[in-house]
Rosetta silent file (secondary structure, phi, psi, omega in degrees, C-alpha in Angstrom):
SEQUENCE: XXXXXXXXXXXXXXXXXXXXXXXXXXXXXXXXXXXXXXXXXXXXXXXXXXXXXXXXXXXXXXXXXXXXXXXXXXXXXXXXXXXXXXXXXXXXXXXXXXXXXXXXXXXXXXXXXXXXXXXXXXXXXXXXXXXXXXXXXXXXXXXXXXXXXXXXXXXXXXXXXXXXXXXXXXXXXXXXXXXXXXXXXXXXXXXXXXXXXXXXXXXXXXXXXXXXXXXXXXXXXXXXXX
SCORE:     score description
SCORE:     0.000 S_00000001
   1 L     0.000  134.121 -164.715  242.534  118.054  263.400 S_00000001
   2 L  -100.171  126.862 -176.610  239.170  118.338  265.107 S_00000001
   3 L   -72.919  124.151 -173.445  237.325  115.303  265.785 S_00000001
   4 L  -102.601  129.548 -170.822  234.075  114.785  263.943 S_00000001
   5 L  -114.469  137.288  164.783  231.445  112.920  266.452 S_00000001
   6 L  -114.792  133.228  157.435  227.814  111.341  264.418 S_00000001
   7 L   -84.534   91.513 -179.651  224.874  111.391  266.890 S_00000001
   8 L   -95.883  173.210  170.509  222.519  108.670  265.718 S_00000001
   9 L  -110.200  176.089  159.880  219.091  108.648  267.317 S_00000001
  10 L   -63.944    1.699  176.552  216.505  106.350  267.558 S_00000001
  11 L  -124.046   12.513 -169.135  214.750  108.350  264.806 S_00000001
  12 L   -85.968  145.775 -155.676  217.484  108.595  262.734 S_00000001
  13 H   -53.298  -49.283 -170.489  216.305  108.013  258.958 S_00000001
  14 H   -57.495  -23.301 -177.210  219.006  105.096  258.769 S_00000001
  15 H   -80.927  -70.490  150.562  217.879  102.947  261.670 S_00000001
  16 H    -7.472  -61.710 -179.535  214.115  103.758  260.456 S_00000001
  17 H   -98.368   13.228  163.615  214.601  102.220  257.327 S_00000001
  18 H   -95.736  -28.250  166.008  216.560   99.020  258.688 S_00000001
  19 H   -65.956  -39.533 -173.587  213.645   98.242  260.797 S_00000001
  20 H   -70.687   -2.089  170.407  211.397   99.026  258.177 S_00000001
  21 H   -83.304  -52.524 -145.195  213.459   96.160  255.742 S_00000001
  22 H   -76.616  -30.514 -162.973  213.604   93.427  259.011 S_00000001
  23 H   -79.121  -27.885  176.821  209.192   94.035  259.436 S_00000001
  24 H   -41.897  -97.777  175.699  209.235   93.926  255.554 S_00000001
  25 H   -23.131  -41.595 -160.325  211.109   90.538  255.446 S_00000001
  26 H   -90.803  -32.538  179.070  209.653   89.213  258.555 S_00000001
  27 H   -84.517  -12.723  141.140  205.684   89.964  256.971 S_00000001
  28 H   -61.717  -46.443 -171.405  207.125   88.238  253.467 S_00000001
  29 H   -70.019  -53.687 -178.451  208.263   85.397  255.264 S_00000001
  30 H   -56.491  -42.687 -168.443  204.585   85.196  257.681 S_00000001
  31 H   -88.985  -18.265  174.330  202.916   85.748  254.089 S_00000001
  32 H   -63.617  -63.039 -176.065  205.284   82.973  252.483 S_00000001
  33 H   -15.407  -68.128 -163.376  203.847   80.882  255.649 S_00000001
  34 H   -67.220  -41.553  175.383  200.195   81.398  255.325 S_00000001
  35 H   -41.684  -66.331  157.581  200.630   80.855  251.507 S_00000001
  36 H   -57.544  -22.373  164.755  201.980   77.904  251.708 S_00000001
  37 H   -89.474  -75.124  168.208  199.179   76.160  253.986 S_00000001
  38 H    30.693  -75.254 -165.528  197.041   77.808  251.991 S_00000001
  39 H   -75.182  -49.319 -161.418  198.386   76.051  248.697 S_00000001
  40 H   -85.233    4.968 -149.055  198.476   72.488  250.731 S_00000001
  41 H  -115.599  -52.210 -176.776  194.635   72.946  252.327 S_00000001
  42 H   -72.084  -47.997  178.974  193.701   73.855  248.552 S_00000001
  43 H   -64.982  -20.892 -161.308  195.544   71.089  247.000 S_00000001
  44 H   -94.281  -39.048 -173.502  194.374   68.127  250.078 S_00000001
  45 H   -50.873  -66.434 -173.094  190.219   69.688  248.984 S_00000001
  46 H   -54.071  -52.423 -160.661  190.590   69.692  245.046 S_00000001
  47 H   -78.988  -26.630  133.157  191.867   66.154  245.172 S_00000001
  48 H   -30.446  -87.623 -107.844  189.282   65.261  247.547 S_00000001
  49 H   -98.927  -53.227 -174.852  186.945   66.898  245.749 S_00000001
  50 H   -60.470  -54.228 -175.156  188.426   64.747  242.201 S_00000001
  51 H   -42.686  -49.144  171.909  188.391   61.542  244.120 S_00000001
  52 H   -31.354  -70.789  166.628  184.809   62.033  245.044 S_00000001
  53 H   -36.992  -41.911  160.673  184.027   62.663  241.563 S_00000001
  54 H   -84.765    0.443 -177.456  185.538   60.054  240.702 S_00000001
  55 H   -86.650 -104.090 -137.314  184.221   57.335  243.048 S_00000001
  56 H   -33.692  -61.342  175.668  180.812   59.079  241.871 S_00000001
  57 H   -56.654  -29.256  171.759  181.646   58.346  237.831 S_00000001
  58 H   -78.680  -43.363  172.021  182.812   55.127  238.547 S_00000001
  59 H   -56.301  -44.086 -160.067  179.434   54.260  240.818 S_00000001
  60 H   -81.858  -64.388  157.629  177.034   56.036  237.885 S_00000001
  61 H   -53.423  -61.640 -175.869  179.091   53.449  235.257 S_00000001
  62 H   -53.608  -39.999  168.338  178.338   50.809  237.310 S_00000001
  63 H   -85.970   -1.796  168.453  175.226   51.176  237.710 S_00000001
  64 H   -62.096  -61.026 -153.605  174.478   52.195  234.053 S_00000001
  65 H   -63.282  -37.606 -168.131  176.376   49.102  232.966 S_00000001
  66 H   -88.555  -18.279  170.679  174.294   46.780  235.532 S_00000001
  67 H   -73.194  -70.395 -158.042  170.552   48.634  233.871 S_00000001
  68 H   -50.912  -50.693  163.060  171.954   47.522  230.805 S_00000001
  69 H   -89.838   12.341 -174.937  172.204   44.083  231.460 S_00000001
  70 H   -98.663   -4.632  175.600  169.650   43.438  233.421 S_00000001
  71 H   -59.213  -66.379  173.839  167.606   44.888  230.093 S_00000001
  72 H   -57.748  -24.858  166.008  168.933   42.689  228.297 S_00000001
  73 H   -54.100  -44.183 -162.343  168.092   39.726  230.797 S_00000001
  74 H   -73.645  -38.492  171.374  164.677   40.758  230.486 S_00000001
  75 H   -83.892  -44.107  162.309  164.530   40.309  226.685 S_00000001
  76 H   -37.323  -60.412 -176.963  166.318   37.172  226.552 S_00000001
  77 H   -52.763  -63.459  155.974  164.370   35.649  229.359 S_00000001
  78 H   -29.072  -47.223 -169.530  161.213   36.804  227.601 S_00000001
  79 H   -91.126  -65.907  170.405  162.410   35.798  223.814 S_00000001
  80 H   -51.254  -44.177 -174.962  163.462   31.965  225.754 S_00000001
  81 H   -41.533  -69.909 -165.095  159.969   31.756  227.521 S_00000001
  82 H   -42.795  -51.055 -176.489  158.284   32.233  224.312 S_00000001
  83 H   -76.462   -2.343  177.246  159.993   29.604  222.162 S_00000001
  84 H  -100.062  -38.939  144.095  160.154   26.876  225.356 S_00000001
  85 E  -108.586  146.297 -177.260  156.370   27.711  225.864 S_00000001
  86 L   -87.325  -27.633 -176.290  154.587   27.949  223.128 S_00000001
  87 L   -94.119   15.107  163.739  151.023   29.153  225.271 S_00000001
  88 H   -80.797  -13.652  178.156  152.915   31.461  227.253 S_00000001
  89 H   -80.961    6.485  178.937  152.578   34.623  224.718 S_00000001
  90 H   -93.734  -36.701  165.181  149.247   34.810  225.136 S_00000001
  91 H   -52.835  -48.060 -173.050  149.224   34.492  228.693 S_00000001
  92 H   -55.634  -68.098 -162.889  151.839   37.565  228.460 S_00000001
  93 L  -104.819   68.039  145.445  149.511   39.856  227.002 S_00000001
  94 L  -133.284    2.467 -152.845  146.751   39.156  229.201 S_00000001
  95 L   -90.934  141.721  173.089  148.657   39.397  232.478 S_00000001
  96 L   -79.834   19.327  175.315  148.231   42.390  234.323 S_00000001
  97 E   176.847  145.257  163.110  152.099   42.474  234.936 S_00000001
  98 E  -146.243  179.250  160.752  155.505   40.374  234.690 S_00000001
  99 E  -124.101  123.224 -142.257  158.782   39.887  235.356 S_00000001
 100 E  -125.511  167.981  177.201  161.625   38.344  233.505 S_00000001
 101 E  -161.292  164.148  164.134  165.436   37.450  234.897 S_00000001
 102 E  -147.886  166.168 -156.871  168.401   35.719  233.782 S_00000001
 103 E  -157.205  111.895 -179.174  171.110   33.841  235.582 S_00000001
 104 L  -111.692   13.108  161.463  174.365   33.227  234.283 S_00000001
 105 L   -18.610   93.815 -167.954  175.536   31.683  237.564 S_00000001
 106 L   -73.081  145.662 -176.659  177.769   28.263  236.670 S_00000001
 107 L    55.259  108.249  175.000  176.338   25.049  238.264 S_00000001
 108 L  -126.496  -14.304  155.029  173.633   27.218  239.544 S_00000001
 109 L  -101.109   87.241  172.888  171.347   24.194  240.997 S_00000001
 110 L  -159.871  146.863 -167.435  174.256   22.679  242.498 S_00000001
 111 L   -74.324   94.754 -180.000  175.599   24.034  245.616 S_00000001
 112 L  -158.772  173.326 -171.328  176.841   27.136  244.359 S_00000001
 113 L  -116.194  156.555  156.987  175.838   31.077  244.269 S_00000001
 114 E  -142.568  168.983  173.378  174.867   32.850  241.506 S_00000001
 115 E  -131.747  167.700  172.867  173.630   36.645  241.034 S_00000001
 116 E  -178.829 -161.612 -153.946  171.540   37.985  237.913 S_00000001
 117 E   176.793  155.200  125.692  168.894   40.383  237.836 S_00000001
 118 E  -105.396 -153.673  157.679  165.761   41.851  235.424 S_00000001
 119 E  -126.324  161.516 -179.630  163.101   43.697  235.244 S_00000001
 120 E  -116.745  116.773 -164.788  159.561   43.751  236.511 S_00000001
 121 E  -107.260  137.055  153.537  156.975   45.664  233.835 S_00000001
 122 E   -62.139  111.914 -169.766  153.018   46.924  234.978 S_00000001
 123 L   -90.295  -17.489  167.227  151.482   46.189  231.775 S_00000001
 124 L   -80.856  -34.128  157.668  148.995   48.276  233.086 S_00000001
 125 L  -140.245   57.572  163.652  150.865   51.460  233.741 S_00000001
 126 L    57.259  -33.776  179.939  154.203   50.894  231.875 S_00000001
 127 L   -36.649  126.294 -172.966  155.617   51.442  235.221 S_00000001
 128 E  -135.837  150.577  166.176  159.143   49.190  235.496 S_00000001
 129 E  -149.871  143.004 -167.131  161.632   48.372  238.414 S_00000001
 130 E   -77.776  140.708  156.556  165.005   46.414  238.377 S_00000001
 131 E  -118.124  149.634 -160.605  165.041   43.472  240.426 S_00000001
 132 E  -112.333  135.370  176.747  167.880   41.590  241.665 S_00000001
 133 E  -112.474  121.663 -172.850  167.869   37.624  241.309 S_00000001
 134 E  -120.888   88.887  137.079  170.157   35.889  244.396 S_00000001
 135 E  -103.440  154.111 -142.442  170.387   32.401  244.337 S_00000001
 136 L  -144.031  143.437  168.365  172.400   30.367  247.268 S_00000001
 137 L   103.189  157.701 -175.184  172.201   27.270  247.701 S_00000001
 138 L   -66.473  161.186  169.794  171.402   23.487  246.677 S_00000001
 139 L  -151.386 -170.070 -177.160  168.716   23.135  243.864 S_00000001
 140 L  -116.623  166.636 -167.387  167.569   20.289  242.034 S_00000001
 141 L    68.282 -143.437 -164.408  168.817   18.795  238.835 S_00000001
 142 L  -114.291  163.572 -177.809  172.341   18.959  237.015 S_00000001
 143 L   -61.900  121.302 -169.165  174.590   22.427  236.775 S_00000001
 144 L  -125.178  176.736 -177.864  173.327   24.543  233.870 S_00000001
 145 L   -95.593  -55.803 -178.915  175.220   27.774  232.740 S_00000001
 146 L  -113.404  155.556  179.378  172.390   29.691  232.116 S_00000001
 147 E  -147.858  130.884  159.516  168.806   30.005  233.635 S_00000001
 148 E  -103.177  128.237  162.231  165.622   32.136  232.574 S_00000001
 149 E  -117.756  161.044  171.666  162.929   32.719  234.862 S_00000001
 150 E  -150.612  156.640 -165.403  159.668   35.224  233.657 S_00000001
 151 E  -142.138  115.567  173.994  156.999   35.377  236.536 S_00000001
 152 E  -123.036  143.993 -170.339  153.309   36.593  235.216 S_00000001
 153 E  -117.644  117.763 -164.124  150.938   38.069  237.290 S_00000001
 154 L   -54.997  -18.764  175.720  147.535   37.636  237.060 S_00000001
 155 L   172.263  142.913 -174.685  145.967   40.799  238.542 S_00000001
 156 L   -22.354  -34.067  164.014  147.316   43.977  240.427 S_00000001
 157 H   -57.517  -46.293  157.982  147.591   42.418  244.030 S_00000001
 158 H   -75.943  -14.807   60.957  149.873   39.688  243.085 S_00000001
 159 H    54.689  -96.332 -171.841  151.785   42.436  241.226 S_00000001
 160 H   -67.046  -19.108 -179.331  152.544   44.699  244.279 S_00000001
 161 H   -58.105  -35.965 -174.715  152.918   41.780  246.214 S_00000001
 162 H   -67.042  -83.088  134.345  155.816   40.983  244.393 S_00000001
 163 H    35.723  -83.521 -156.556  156.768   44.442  243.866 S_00000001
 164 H   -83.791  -50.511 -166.954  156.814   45.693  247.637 S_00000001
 165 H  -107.488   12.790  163.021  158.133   42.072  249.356 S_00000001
 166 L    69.081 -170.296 -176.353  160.100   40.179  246.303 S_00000001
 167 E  -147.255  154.688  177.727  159.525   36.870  246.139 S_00000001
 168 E  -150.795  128.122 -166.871  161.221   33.997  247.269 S_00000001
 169 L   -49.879  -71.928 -149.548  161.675   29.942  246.067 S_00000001
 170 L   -45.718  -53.489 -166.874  162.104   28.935  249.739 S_00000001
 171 L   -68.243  -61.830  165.555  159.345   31.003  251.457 S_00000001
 172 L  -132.327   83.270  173.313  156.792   30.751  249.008 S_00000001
 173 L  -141.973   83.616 -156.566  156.852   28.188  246.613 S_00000001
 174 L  -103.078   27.560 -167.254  153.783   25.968  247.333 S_00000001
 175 L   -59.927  156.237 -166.483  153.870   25.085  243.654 S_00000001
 176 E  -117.213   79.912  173.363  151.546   23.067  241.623 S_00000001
 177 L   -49.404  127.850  134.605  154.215   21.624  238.791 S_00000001
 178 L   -55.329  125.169  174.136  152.880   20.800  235.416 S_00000001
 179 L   -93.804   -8.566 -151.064  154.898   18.236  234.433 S_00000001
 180 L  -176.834 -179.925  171.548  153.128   18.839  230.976 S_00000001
 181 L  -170.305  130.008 -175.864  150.302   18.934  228.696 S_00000001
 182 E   -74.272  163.602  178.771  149.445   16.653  226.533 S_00000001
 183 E  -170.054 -175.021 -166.698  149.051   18.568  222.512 S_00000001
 184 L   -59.340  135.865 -169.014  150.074   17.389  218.992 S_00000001
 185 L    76.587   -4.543 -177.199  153.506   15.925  219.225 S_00000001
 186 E   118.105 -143.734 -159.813  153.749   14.990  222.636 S_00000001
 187 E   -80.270  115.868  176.065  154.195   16.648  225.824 S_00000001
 188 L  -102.407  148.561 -176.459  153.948   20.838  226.067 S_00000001
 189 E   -96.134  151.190 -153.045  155.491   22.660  228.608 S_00000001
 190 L  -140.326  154.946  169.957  153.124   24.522  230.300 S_00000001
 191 L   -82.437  174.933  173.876  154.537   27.097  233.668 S_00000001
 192 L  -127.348  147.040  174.570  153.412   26.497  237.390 S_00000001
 193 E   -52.845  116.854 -153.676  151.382   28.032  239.772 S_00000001
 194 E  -120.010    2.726 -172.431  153.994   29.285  242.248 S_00000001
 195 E   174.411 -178.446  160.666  151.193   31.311  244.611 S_00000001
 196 L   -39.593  115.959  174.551  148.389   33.123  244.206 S_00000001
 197 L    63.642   20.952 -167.478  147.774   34.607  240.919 S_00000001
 198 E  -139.877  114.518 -176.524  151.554   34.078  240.086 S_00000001
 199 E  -128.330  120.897 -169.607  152.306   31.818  237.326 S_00000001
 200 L   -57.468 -177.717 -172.361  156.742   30.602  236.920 S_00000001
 201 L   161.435   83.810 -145.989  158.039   29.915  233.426 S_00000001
 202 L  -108.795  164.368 -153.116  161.430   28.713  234.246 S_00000001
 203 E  -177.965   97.929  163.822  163.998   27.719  231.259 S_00000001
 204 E   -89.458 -166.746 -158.425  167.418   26.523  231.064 S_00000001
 205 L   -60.448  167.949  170.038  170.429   26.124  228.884 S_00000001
 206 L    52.885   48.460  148.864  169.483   25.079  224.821 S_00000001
 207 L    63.458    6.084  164.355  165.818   26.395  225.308 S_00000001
 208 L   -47.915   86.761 -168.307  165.170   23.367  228.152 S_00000001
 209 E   -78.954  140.752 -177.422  162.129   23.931  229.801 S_00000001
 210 L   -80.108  136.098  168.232  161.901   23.164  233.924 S_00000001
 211 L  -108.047   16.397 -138.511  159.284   21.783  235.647 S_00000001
 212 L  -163.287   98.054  155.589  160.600   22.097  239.081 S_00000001
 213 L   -20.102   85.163 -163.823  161.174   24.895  241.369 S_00000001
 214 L  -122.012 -159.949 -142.891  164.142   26.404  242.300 S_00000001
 215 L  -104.725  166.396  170.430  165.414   26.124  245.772 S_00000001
 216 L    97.950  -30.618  175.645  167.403   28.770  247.209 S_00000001
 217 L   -95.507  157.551 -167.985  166.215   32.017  245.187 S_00000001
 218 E  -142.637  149.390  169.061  165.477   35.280  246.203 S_00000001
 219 E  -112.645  125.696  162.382  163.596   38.236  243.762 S_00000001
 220 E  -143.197  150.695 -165.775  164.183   41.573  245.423 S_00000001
 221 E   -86.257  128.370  166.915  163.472   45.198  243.555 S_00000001
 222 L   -59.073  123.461 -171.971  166.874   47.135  243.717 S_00000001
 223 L  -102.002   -1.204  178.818  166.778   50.521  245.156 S_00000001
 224 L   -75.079  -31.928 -179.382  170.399   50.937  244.040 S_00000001
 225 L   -85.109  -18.181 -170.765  168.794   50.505  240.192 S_00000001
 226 L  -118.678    0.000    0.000  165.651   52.275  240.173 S_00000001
């Protein structure tokens, strides 16, 4: 029986197609590779990308939520003024500009902090910007819960003064207290000159009007708010 010899070559179709299955398999595997960082590069961005958003939606609520009450500061504070003075609404709509705040800071002239906030409006050009009310610090008189301040400004200078450099109890408060005025019934509460062309209107809990300055506060316009 005559011996049958197979010659394979290096070109023989069978070898040919096992390399061409190992470069298959090895370029599936390289494309499995790349795929997979791929997928984890894409997955570490988008959730980046959500957190951001969300940090962002959570900052834009906060600061919605923080407009809104300092709005509402501004009408309280405004709405107390009136009914604690009675000859402040007149004053209001002659001033060229004012600014109201509330403070719901406990014991807030007692050595304690409080934060609040308003608004300041140009009565002349509508024009409004939130301001942030900080007070720190000792004051005078007993702990109230609540506080109103409304600050009217007698003409455009005192305005931007306020405006561009806040205002502050400590720094400038050269005030000329009213304790009063006499009128029908006794004693009316009248505001005090707290600077130039700047007249205070300050009003604690139960509609209590102040007569006293206090120490310790700072008005500054929020650039996080406007």
């Amino acid at each position: 029986m005559r011996a049958i010899t197979i010659k394979l070559t290096l070109d023989s179709p069978d070898i040919l197609n096992n390399q061409n299955i190992k470069i298959h398999i090895m370029k599936s595997k390289i494309n499995i590779i790349i795929a997979s960082f791929l997928l984890v590069f894409l997955t570490i961005g988008m959730s980046s990308s959500f957190a951001q958003e969300s940090d962002d939606a959570k900052k834009e609520k906060k600061i919605a939520k923080q407009r809104k009450a300092f709005d509402q500061n501004r009408s309280n504070a405004i709405k107390e003024m009136y009914k604690a003075y009675p000859e402040s609404k007149s004053n209001m709509s002659s001033s060229y500009g004012y600014a109201a705040f509330a403070n719901t800071g406990v014991n807030l002239f007692l050595l304690s902090s409080g934060n609040g906030g308003g608004k300041a409006h140009n009565n002349s050009t509508g024009e409004e910007d939130y301001v942030k009310m900080i007070s720190i610090g000792a004051g005078v008189g007993i702990g109230y819960k609540k506080y109103y301040a409304v600050f009217l400004f007698e003409d455009k200078e005192a305005y931007d003064l306020f405006i561009e450099s806040g205002w502050s109890a400590d720094g400038q408060a050269d005030a000329t207290a009213d304790t009063g005025k006499d009128g029908e019934g006794g004693s009316v509460a009248v505001g005090m000159n707290v600077s130039r062309g700047v007249t205070l209107y300050q009003i604690a809990d139960k509609g209590l009007a102040l007569q006293a300055t206090v120490q310790g506060t700072k008005y500054i316009v929020s650039e996080e708010l406007n």
